[in-house]
Gaussian input, Z-matrix of N, CA and C with variables (Angstrom, degrees):
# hf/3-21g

backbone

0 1
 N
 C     1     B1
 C     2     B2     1     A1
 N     3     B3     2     A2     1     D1
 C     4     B4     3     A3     2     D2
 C     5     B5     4     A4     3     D3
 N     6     B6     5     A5     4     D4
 C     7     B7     6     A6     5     D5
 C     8     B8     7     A7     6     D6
 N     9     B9     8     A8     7     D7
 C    10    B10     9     A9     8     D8
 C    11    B11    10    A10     9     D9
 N    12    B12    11    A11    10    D10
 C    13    B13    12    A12    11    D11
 C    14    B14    13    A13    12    D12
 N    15    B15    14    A14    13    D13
 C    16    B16    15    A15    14    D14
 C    17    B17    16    A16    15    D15
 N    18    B18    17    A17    16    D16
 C    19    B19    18    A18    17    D17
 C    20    B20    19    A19    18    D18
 N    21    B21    20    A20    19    D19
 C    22    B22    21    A21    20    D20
 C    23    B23    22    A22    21    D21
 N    24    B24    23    A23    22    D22
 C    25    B25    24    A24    23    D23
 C    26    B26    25    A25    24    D24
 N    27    B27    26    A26    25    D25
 C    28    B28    27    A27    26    D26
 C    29    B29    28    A28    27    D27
 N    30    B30    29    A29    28    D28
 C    31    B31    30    A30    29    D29
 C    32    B32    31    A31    30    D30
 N    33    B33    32    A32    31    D31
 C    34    B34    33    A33    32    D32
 C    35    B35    34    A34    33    D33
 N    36    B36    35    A35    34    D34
 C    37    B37    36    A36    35    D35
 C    38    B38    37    A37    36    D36
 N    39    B39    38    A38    37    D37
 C    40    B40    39    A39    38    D38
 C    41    B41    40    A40    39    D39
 N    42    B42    41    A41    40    D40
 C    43    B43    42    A42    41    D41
 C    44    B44    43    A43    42    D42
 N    45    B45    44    A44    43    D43
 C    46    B46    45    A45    44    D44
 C    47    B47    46    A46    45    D45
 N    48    B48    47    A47    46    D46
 C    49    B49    48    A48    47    D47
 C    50    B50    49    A49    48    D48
 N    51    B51    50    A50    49    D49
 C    52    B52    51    A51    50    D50
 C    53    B53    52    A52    51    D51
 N    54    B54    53    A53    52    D52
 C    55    B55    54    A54    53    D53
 C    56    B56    55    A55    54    D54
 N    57    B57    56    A56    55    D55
 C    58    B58    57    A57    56    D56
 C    59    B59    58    A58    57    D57
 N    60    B60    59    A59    58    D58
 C    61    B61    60    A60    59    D59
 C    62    B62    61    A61    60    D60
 N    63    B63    62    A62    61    D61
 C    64    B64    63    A63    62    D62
 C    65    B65    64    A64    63    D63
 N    66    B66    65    A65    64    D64
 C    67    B67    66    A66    65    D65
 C    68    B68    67    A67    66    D66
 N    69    B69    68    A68    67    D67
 C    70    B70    69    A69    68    D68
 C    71    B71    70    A70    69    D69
 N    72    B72    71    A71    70    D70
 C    73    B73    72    A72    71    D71
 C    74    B74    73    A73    72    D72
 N    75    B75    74    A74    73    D73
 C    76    B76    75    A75    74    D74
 C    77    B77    76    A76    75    D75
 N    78    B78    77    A77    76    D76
 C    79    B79    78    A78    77    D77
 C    80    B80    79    A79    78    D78
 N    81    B81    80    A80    79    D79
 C    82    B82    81    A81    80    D80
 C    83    B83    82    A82    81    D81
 N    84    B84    83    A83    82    D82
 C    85    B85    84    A84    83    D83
 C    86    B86    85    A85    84    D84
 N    87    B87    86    A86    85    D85
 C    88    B88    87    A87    86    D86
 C    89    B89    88    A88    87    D87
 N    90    B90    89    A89    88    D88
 C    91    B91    90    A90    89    D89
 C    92    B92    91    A91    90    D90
 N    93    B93    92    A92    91    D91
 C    94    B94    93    A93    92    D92
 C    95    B95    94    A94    93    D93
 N    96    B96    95    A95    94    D94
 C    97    B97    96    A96    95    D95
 C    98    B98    97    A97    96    D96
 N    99    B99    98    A98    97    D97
 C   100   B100    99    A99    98    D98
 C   101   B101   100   A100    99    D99
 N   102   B102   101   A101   100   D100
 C   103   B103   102   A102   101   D101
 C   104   B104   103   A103   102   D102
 N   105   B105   104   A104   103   D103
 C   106   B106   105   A105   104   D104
 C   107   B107   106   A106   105   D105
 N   108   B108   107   A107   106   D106
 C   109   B109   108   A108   107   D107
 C   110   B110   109   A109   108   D108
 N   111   B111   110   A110   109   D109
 C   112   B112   111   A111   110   D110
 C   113   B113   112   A112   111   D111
 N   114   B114   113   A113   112   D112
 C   115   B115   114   A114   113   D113
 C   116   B116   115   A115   114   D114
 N   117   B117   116   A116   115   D115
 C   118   B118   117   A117   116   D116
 C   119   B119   118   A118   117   D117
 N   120   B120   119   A119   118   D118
 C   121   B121   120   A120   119   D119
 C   122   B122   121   A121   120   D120
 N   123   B123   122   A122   121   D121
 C   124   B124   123   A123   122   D122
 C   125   B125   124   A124   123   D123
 N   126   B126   125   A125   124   D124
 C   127   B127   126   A126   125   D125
 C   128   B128   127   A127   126   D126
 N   129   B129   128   A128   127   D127
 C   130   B130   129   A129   128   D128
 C   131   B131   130   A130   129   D129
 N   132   B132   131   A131   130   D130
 C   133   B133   132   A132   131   D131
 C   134   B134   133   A133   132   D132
 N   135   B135   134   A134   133   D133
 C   136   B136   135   A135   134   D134
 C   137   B137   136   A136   135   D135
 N   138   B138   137   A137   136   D136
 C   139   B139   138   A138   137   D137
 C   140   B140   139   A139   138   D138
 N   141   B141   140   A140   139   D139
 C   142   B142   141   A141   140   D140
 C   143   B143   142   A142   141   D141
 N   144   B144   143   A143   142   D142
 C   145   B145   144   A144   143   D143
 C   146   B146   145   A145   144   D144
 N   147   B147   146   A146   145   D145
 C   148   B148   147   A147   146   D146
 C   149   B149   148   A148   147   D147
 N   150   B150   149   A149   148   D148
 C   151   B151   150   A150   149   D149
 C   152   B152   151   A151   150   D150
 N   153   B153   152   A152   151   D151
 C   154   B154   153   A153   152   D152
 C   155   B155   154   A154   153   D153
 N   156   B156   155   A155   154   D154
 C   157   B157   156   A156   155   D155
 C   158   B158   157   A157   156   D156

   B1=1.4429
   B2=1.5278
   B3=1.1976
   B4=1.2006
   B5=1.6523
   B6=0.8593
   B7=1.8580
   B8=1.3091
   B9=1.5969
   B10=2.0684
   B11=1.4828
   B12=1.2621
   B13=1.6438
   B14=1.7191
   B15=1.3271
   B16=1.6445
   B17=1.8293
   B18=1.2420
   B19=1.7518
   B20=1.1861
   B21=1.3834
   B22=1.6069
   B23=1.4578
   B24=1.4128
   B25=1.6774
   B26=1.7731
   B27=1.3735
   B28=1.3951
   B29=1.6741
   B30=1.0759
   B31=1.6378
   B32=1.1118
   B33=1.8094
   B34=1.7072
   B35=1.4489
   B36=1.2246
   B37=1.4570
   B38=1.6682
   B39=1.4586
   B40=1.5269
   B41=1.1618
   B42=0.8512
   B43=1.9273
   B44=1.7215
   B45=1.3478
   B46=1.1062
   B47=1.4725
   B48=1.5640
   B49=1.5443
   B50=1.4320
   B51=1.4385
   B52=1.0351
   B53=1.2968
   B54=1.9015
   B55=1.0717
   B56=1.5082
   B57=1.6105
   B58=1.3281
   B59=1.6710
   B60=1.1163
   B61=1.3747
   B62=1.6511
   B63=1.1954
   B64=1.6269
   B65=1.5184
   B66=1.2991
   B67=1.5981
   B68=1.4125
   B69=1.3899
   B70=2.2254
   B71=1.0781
   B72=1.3931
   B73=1.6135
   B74=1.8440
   B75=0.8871
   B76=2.1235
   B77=2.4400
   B78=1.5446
   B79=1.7526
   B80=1.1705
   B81=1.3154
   B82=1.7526
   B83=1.8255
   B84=1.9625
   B85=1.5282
   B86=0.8788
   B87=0.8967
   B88=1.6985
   B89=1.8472
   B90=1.4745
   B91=1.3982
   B92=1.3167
   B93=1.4358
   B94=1.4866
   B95=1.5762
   B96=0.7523
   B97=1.9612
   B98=1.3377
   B99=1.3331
   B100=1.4706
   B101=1.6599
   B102=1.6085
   B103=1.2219
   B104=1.9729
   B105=0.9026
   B106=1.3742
   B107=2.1290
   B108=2.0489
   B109=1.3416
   B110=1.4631
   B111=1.8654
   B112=1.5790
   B113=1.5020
   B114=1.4278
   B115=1.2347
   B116=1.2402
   B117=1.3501
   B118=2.0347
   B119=0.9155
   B120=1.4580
   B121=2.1590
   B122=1.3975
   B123=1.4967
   B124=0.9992
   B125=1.8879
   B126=1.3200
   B127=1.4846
   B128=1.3614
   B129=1.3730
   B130=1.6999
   B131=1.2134
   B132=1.5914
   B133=1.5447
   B134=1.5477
   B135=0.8815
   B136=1.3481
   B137=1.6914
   B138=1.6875
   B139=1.8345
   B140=1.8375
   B141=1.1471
   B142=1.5936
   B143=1.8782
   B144=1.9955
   B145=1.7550
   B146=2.0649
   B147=1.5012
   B148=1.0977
   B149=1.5159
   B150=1.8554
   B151=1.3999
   B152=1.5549
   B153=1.2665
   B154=1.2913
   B155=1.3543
   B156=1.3207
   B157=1.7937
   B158=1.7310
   A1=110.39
   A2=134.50
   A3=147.74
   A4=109.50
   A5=127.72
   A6=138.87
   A7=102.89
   A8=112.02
   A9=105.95
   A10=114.91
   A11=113.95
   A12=119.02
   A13=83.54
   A14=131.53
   A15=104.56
   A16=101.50
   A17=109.19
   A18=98.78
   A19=114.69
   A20=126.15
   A21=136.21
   A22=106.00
   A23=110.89
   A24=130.71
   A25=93.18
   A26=109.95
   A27=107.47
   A28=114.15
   A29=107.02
   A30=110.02
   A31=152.32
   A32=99.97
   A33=113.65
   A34=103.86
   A35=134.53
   A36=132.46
   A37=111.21
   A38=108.54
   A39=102.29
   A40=98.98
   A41=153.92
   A42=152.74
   A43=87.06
   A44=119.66
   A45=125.65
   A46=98.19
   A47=130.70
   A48=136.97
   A49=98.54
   A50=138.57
   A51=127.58
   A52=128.65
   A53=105.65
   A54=115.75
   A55=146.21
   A56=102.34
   A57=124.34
   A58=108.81
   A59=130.05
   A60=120.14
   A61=126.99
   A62=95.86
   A63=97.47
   A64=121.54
   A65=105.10
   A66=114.15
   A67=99.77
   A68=88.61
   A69=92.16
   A70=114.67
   A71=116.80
   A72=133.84
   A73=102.30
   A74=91.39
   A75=92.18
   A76=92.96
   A77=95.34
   A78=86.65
   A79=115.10
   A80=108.31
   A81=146.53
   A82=119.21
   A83=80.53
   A84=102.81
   A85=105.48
   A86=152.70
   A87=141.98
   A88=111.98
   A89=99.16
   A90=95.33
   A91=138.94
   A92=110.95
   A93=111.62
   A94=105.96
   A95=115.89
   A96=126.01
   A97=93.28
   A98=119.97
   A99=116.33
   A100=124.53
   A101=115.42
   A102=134.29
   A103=112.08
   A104=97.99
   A105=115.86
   A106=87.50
   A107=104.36
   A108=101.94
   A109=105.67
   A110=109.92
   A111=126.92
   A112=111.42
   A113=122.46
   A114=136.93
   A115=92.15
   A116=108.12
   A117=127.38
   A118=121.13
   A119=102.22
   A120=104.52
   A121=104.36
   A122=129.56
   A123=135.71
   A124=82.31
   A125=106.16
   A126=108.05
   A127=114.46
   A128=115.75
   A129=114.41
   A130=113.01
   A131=119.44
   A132=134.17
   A133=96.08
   A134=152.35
   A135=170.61
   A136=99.68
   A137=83.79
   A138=91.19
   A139=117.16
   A140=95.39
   A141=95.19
   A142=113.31
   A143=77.80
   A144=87.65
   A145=100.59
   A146=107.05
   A147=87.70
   A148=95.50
   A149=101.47
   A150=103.50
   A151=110.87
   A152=120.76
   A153=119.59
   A154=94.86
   A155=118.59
   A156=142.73
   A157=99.87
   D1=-62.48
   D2=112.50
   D3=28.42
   D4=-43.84
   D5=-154.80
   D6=-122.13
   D7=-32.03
   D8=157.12
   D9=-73.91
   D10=-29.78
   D11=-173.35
   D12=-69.05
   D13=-65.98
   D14=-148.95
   D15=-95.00
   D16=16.42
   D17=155.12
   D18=-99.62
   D19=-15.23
   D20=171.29
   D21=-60.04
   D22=-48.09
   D23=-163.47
   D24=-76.45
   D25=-45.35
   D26=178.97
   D27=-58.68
   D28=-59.59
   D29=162.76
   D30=-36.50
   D31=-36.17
   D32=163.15
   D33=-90.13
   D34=-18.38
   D35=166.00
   D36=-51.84
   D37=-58.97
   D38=-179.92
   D39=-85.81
   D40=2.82
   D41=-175.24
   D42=-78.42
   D43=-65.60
   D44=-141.34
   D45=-88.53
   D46=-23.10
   D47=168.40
   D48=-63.72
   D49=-40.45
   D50=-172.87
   D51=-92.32
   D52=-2.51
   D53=-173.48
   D54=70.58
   D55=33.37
   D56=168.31
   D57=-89.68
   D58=78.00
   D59=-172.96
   D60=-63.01
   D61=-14.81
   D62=172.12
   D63=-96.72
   D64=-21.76
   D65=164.13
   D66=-53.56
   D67=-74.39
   D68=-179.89
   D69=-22.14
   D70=-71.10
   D71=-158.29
   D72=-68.38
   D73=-29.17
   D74=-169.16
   D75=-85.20
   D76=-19.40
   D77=-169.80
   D78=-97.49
   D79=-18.65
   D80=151.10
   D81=-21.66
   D82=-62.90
   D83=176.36
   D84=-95.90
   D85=-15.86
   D86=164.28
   D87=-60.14
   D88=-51.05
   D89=165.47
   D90=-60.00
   D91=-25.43
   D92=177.11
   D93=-93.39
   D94=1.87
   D95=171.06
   D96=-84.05
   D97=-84.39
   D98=-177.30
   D99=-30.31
   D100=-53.14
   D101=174.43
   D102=-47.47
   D103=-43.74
   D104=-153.68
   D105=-75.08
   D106=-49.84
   D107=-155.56
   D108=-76.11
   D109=-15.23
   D110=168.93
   D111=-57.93
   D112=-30.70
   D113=-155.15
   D114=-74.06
   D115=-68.40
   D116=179.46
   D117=-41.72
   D118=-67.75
   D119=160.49
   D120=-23.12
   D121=-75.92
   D122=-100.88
   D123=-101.11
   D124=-41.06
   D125=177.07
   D126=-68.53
   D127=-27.54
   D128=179.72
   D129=-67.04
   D130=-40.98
   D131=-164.87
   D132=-93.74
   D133=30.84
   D134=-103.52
   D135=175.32
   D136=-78.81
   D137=-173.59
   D138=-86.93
   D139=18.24
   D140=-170.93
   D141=-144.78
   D142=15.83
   D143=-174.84
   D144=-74.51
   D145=178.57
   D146=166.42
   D147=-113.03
   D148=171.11
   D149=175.78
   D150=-108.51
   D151=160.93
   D152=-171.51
   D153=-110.47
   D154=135.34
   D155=-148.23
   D156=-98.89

């Protein structure tokens, strides 16, 4: 999940050097969707990991 957030981020970086602004803006949001649903995962499996005793 993790690895779509920073090829998204990679994408609106050159999107936006080259001056496609809606590429940017649409790869932009894709990344912070992804980021955000990595975040949740990452806090759920966090609180619902098991621990080894």
């Amino acid at each position: 999940m993790l690895r779509w957030t920073i090829t998204f981020i990679i994408i609106a970086i050159i999107a936006g050097i080259l001056g496609f602004g809606g590429i940017a803006g649409a790869a932009t949001g894709f990344a912070k969707i992804a980021f955000f649903i990595f975040l949740i995962l990452f806090v759920i499996s966090l609180l619902t990991g098991k621990k080894r005793v």
